[in-house]
N, C-alpha and C positions, 0 to 999 in steps of 0.2 A: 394639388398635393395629394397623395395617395394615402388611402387610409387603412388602419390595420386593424382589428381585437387584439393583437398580442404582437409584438416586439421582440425579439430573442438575439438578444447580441453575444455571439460567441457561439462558436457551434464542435465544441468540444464534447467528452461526454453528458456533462450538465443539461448543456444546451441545446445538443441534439436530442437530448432523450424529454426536454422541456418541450418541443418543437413537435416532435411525434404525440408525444399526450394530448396537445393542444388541437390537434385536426382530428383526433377523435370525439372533441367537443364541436366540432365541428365550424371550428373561429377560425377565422381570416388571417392567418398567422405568417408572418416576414421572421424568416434566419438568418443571422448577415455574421459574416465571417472573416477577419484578413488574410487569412493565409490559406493555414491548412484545414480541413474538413476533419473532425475527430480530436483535433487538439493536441497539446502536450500528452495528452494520454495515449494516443500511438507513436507521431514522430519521436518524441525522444522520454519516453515515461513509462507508463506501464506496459502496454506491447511490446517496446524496442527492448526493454530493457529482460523481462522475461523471456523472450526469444535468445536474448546471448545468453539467462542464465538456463533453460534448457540447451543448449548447445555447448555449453562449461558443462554440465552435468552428465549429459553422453559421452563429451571426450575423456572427464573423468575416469567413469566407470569402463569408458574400453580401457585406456589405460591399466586399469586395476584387471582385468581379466583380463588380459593378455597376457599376466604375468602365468595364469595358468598351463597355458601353453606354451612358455618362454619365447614371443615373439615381441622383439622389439616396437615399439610402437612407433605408426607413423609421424610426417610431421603434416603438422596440421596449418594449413595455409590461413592467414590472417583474411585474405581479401574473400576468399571463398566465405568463411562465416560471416564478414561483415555484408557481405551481397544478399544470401539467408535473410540477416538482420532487415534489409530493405525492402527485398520480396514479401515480408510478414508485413509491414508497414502498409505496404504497396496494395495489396490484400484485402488487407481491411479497407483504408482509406478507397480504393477503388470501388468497394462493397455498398461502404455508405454513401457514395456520390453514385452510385447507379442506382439506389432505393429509392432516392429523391428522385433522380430522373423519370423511374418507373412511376412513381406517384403524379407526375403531372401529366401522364395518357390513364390514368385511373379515377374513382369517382374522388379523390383529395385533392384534385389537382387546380379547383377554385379554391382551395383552403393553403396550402401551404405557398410558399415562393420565399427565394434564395438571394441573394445578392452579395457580393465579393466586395469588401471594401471596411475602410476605418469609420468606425460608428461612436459621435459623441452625442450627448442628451443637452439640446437648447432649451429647452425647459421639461417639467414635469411629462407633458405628452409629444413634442418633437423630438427629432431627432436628425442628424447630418450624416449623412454616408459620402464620406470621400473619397474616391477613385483614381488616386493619378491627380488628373489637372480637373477631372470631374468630380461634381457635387451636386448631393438630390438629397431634399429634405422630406421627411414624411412623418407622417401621423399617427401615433398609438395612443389604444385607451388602454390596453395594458403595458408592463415591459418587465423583463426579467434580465437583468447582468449576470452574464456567465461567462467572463473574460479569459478564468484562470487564472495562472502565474507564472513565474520562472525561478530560475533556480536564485538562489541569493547570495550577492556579490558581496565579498570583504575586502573592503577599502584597501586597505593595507598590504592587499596580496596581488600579486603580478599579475591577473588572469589574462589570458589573450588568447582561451580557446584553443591553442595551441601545441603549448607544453605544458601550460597552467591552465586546467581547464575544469568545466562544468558539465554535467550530463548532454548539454547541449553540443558543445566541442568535442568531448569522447566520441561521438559516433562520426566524426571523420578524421581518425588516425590512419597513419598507413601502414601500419603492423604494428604485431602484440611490445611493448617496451617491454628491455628488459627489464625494466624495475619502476616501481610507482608507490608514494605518497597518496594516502588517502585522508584528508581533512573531514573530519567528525565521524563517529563510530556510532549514528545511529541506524534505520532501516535501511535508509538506501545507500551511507555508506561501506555496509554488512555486507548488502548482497553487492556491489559491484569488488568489493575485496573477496568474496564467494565465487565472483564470477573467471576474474581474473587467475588468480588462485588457479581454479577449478582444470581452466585450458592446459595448465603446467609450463607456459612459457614466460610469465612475470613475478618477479620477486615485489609479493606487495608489502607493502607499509600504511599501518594503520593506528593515525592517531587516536587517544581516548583520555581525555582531560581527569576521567574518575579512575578505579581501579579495576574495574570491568565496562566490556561493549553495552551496549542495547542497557541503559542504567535505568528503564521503566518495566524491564522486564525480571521474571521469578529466575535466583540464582541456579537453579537445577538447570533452566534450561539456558539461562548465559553459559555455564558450563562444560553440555556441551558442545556450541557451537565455537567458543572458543577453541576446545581441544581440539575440533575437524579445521579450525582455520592452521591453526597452529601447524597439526599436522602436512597439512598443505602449503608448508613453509612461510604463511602467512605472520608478520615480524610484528606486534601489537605494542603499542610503547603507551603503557598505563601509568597513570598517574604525569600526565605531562600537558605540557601547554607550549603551543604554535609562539615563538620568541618572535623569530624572523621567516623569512622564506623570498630569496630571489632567484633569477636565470641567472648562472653562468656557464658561458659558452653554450648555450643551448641545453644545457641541464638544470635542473634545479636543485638547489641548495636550501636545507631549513635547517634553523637551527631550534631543539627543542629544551623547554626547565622543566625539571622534575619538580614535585611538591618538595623535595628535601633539598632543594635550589642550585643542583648540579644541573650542567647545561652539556649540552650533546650537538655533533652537527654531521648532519647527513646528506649524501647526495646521491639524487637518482636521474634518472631518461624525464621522467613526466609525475606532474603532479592531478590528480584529482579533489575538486574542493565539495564538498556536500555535505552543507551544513543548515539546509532548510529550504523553502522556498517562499516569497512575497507575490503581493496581489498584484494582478496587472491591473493597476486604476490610476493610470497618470492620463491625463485628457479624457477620459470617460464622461464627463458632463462637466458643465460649468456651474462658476458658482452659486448662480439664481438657483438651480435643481435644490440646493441643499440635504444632500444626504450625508448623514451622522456616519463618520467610520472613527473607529479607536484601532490602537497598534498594532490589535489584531484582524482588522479587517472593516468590512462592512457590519456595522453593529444591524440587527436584524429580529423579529422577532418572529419566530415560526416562517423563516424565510422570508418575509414581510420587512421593510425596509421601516423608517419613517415617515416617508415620501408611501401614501396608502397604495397606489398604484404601481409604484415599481418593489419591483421584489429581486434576490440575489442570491447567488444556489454555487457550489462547487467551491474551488481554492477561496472567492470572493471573502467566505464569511469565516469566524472563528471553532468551528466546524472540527471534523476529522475530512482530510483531502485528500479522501479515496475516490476511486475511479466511482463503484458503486453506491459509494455517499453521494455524489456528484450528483449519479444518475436519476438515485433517491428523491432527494433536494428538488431536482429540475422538473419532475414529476411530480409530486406533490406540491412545490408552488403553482401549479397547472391546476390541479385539483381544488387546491383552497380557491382560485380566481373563478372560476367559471364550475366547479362541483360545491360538493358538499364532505370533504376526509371525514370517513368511517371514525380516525381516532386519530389524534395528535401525531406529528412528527417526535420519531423515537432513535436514539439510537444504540439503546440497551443488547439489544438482537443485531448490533452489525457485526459479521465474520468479517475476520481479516486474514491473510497470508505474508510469511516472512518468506523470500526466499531464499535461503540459506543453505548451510549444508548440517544436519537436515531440514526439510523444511517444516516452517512451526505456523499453524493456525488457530484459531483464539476463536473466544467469541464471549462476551463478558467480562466480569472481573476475573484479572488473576489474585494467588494471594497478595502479592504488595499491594495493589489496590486496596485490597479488600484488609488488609490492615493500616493503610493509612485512611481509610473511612472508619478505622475502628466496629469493623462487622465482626461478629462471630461464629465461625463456621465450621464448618466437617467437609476435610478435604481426602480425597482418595487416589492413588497412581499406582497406575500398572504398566511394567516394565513392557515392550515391544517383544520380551523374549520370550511373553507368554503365550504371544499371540501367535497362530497359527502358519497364517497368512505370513506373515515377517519371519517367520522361520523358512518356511516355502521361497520365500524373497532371496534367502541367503543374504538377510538386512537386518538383524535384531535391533538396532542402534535405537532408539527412543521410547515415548511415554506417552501415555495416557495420562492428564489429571483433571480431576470432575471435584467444583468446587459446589457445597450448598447450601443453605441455613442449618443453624445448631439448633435447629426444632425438627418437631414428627412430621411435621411437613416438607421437610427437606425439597424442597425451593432449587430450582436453580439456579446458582448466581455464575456460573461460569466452567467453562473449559478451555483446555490448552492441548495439543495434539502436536507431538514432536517426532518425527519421521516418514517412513516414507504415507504416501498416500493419505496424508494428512489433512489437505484440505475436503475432499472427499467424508471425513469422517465427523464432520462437525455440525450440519446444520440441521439434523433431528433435533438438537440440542439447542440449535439460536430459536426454532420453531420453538418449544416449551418454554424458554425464556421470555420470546414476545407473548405468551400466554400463560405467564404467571403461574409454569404448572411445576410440580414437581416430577421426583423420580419415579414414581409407581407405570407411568405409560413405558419408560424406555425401559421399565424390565419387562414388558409383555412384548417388547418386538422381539421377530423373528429373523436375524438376520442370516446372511449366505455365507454359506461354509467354504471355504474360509475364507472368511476378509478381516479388515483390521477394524469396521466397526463391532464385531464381535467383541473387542477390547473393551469396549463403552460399556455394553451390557453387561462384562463382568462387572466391572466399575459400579454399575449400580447395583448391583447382584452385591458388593463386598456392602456397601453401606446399608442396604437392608441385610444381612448376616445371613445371608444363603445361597455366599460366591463356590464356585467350582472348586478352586484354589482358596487356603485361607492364608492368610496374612501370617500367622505365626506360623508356620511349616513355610512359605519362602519370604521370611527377610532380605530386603533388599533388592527384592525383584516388588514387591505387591507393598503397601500401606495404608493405612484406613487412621486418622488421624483426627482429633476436632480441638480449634486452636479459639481461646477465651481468653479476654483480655492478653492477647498478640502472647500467650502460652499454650504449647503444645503437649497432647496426653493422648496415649495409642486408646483408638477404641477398641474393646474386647469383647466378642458377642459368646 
């Protein structure tokens, strides 16, 4: 029986990025995989899905400049983009299966090894890999689950991948439909109804149970991703709930209830369901293993399982199931087993990206958060039309907002960054948050003329009272605000 320091089942981001940490401790480390190499996070998740919405986002915009020169726009072949779509995939996936390769003619190469095949846990330290008609058991004194997940099926609904389909089925349609259904209006069903939208060849429909999309996020910027779907003849049906939903003749048919108990029914080409997604842990260990999971997952503590040896990192646990968390996660249970972590697993400082139109990245609390914690804070935005750079853009469309404590310390508790170049503009700001700092360091930076983090440093420029721009001379463009007990009062320097 072959023996290991470390076990690594799943070799998606998590796992692969568990996997890497663990040979620079220099442990005997097994990565075993079923399928695909990289995971749900390139076949059909965050790479796939990002690649069509930069490819919506360029047709778009030629589109709109075209009109400058009154040239009608071409059309845009379906199979051409979706091959793109596969090439990015292709890419990657071929990238991290040649790093591995390379590793084992390098000095890692008694440290790591790979094996293809369905992996369950016979007890606390074994384990079964099964191959086909083949089966090899082996031995760890450590082990980390990093299975993932998939998208999550509703009983009740036709799915067949098909015409009723999941992230997993979308990517093998054979042209743009003219018209689609999208089940749940939260991030990922935002951006595939942004994405689709975006091409101009599908009339989308998107459900939304409350009165607005994205119902965790700050109404300014529901706002305006709303107006740019809308705009983009995207059909939002607020305040409704999924009745029914079958094929007929090869289309799909739903019928929707309004809160005020009027029923509607509609038919399109194809439906999309994206309504969350669940852990892949059916056969992962047997009973004897005994590890605690609740509805949300693998219950965990500091990645740390019950079972002291085995640990669980990515979609696994109750978590945020980002690609980055993942990779976070995978890394740092590596660290606690065989290091010593500097400081606790945090996830106060993780940035995120929507992708949308346009695109919005965060990082901390927004205000709804931070008034359903009952914080009291001084929150400040600046229009995009102030900024330089986004005028340069011929882009003014979005915001700055820099949230922070209602003391002289003013703390960072968060920001939100709403247009173009947005992700880009945010992680000075996750740095000070993971370090408990205030605003005083990001007014002494010096940023490049012109970009849209200049934005920031007015931002913090308004909140100490020594912005370029003041708040009362442009209303509506700039604000400087501090909100006490969930009431709001302009601050006046």
């Amino acid at each position: 029986m072959e023996r290991f320091d470390l076990v690594v089942i799943g070799a998606g981001p998590s796992g692969y990025a568990a996997a890497m940490r663990a040979i620079d401790f220099k442990k005997k480390t097994l990565l075993i995989e079923k399928s695909n190499v990289g995971g749900a996070g390139i076949t059909h998740g965050a790479l796939s899905s990002k690649t069509w919405w930069e490819l919506s986002r360029e047709a778009s915009a030629f589109r709109k400049n075209l009109k400058r020169y009154n040239i009608r726009a071409p059309h845009i072949n379906y199979k051409e983009i979706q091959e793109e779509v596969r090439k990015a995939v292709q890419e990657r996936k071929s990238m991290l299966e040649e790093h591995m390769d390379k590793l084992k003619s390098s000095n890692y190469s008694e440290f790591l090894s790979f094996k293809t095949g369905t992996a369950k846990l016979l007890d606390k330290n074994t384990i079964e890999i099964m191959q086909g008609a083949h089966t090899e058991i082996i031995w760890a004194t450590h082990i980390i689950l990093a299975t993932g997940s998939r998208p999550r099926y509703l009983p009740e609904l036709p799915i067949d991948e098909k015409i009723v389909m999941t992230s997993e089925g979308i990517e093998n349609m054979e042209d743009f439909p003219e018209s689609m259904v999208i089940v749940g209006a939260g991030v990922i069903g935002c951006e595939y109804a942004t994405i689709f939208s975006g091409f101009g060849r599908t009339k989308v429909h998107l459900i939304d149970k409350g009165n607005h999309i994205l119902p965790f996020e700050d109404e300014d910027i529901v706002a305006i991703i709303e107006r740019n779907m809308e705009n983009n003849g995207v059909l939002i049906h607020r305040n409704s709930r999924l009745a029914e939903m079958k094929i007929v003749n090869g289309r799909v048919e739903y019928e929707l209830e309004y809160t005020d108990g009027s029923r509607e029914t509609f038919n399109v080409e194809k439906a999309l369901v994206s309504v969350g997604r669940v852990a892949n842990l059916e056969n992962l260990w047997s009973d004897k293993v005994g590890i605690s999971i609740s509805k949300r997952g693998i219950d965990n503590n500091d990645t740390q399982t019950n079972v002291p040896n085995i640990y669980a990192v990515g979609d696994l646990t109750a978590d945020i199931s980002l690609v980055n968390v993942g990779e976070l996660e995978g890394r740092y249970a590596v660290e606690k087993i065989f290091g010593n972590p500097l400081k606790k697993l945090v996830y106060e400082n993780i940035s995120t990206i929507m992708f949308l139109s346009p695109e919005v990245a965060g990082v901390g609390l927004n205000e709804t958060q931070a008034r359903e914690q009952k914080i009291d804070y001084k929150v400040v935005t600046l229009e995009y039309s102030t900024i330089p750079r986004a005028i340069a853009k011929r882009n003014t469309q979005g915001f700055i907002k820099l949230l922070v404590t209602n003391d002289d310390a003013m703390k960072i508790l968060g920001m939100k960054v709403v247009g173009i170049h947005a992700s880009s503009a945010i992680q000075a700001v996750a740095v000070l948050i993971s370090m408990d700092k205030g605003i005083e360091e990001l007014a002494e930076c010096v940023h490049p003329h012109p970009s849209i983090t200049e934005g920031i440093q007015e931002c913090v420029r308004m909140l100490m009272g020594k912005s370029l721009f003041k708040p009362t001379a442009l209303k509506g463009r700039l604000s400087c605000r501090k909100c006490v007990n969930s009431q709001y009062e302009d601050i006046v320097f």
